[in-house]
ROSE-115801 format. One record per residue (C-alpha): x, z, y; residue in one letter; residue number from 1. Coordinates in pm, whole numbers, plus 50000, padded with zeros to 5 digits. Layout:
% ROSE-115801
X,Z,Y,r,k
X,Z,Y,A,NUM
...
***
This chain:
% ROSE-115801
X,Z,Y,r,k
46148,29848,95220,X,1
46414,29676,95428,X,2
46588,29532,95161,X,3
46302,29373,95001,X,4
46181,29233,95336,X,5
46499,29076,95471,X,6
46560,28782,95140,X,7
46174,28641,95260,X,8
46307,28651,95638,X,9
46587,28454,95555,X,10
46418,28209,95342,X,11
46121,28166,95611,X,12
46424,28086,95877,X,13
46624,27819,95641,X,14
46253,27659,95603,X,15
46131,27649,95988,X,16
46512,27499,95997,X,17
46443,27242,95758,X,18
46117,27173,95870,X,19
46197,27119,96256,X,20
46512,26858,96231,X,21
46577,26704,95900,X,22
46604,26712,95485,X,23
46903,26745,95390,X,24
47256,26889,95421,X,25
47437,26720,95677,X,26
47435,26606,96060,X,27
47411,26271,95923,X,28
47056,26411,95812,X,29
46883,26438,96099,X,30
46544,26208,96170,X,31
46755,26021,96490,X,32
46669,25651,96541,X,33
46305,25517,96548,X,34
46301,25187,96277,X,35
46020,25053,96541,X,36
46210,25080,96814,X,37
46488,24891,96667,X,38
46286,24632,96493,X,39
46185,24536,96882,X,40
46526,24532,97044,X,41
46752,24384,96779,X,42
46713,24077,96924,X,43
46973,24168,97175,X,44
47247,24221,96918,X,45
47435,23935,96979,X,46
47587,23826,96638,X,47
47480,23577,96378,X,48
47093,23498,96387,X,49
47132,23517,95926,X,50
47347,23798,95983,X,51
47121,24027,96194,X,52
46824,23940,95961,X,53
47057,24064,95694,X,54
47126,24418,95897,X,55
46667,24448,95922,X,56
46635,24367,95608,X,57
46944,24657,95493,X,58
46749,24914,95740,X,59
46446,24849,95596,X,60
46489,24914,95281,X,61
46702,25217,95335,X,62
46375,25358,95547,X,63
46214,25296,95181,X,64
46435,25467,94996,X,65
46423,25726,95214,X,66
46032,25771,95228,X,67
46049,25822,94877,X,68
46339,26061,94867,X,69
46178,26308,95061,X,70
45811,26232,95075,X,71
45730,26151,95443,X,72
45618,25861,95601,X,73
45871,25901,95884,X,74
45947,25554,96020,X,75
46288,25622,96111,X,76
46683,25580,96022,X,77
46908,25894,95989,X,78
47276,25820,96081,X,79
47409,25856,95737,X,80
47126,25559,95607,X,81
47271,25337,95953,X,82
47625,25354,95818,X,83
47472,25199,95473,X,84
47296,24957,95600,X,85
47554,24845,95808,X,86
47855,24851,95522,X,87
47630,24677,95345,X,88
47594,24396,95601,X,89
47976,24362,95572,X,90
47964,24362,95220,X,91
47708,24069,95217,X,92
47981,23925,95460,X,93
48263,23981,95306,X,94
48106,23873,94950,X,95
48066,23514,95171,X,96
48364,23481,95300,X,97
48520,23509,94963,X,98
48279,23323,94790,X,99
48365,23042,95008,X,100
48670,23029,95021,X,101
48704,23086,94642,X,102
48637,22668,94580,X,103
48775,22586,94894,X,104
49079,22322,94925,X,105
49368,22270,94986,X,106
49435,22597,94863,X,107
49763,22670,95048,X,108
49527,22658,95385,X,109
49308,22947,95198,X,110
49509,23260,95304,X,111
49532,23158,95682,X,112
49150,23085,95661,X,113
49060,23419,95505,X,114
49275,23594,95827,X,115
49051,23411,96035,X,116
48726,23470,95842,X,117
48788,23848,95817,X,118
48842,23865,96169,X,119
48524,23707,96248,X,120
48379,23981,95976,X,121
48498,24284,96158,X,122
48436,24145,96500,X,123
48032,24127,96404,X,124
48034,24447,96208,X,125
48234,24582,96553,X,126
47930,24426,96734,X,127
47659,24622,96502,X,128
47809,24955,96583,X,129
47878,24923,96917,X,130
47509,24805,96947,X,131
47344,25105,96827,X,132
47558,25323,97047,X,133
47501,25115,97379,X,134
47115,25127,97335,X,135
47157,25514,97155,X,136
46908,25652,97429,X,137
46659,25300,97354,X,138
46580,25370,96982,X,139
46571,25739,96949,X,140
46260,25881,96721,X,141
45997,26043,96896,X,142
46053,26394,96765,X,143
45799,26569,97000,X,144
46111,26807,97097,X,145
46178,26956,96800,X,146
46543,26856,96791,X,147
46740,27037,97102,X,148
46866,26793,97346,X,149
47202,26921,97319,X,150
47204,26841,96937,X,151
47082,26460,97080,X,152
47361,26471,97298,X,153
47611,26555,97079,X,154
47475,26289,96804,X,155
47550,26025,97041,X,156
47947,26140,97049,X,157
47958,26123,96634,X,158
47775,25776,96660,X,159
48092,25676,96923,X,160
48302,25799,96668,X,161
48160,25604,96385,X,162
48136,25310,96605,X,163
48506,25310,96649,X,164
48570,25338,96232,X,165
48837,25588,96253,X,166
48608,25815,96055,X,167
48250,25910,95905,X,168
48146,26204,96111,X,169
47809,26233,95939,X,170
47911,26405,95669,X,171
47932,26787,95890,X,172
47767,27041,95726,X,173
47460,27089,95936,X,174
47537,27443,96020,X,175
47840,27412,96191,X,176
47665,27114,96345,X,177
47462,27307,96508,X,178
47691,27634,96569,X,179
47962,27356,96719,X,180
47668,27216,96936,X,181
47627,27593,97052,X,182
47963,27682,97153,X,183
48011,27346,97330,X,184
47765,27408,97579,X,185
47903,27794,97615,X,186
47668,27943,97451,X,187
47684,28306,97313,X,188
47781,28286,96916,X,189
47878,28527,96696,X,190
47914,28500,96321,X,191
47646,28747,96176,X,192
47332,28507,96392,X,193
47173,28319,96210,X,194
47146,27907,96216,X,195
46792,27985,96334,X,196
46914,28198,96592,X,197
47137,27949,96708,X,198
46894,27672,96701,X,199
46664,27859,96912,X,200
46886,27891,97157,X,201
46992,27538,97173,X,202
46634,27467,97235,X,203
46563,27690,97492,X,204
46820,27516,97711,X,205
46603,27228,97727,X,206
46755,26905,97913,X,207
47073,27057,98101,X,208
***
């Protein structure tokens, strides 16, 4: 009897899991930033006026693509479809630059130019990141609490990461996501709980 209980248990937890913060695998995952709420304040990104209607246009139509990948009409941005909107943006500006300076003369001038021009790239991609992480707390999705605040918290210090381009921290399996979240704030863990378990607990700590 207990061994043909505990397989539905398990599946029931993975599903409330699923259910409560996000589709898919990774941190990166999670239902974070509110597309509305961005849509409002972007304005205050100060880079190119073409430039930052390039960035809308990439983050909406990776909020379309990811309606359709998982059947919700959530109007929001996980982290990992940010960091594609955004590398696309560069893309688009690097694609520019080079299509530029492709025709451009004198050509011996070209190489200095392209120094200059990919500087200007990286400082407005800089801008983008840095943007997102300064108004983090601004353009969060109204989740109605079902993410813990801790796990907020600690999605703000992968979006500094990111920001800084050392690495892609979205990419963490969400389990030790949230097992990491649990042991930063000193919270009991031990290997046989659950990711439920875990969860819970995160949640019951509320703000502190």
């Amino acid at each position: 009897m207990t061994l043909s209980m505990s397989p539905r248990l398990e599946q029931r937890q993975d599903m409330e899991l699923s259910a409560n913060i996000f589709l898919g695998d990774y941190s990166g995952d999670i239902a974070l930033l509110s597309l509305h709420k961005i849509k409002n304040r972007i304005p205050s990104l100060d880079i190119d006026k073409g430039v930052r209607s390039k960035l809308v246009k990439q983050l909406l139509k990776e909020n379309r693509e990811y309606r359709n990948e998982i059947g919700k009409s959530w109007n929001c941005i996980t982290p990992i479809r940010l960091d594609n909107a955004v590398h696309s943006t560069r893309e688009y500006l690097e694609n520019t630059v080079e299509t530029a300076l492709s025709t451009y003369e004198p050509r011996n001038i070209v190489p200095r130019l392209r120094e200059i021009m990919t500087g200007k790239v990286k400082e407005q991609d800089d801008k983008i990141k840095r943007w997102f992480v300064d108004h983090y707390d601004e353009i969060l999705y109204d989740m109605d609490g079902k993410i813990p605040y801790a796990m907020v918290q600690r999605m703000r210090e992968q979006l500094s990461t990111w920001s800084l381009g050392h690495e892609n921290p979205f990419y963490t399996p969400i389990e030790d996501f949230v097992v990491e979240t649990a042991k930063a704030k000193g919270l009991f863990y031990h290997p046989s709980m659950s990711t439920q378990d875990v969860f819970d607990a995160l949640k019951e700590l509320g703000e502190k």
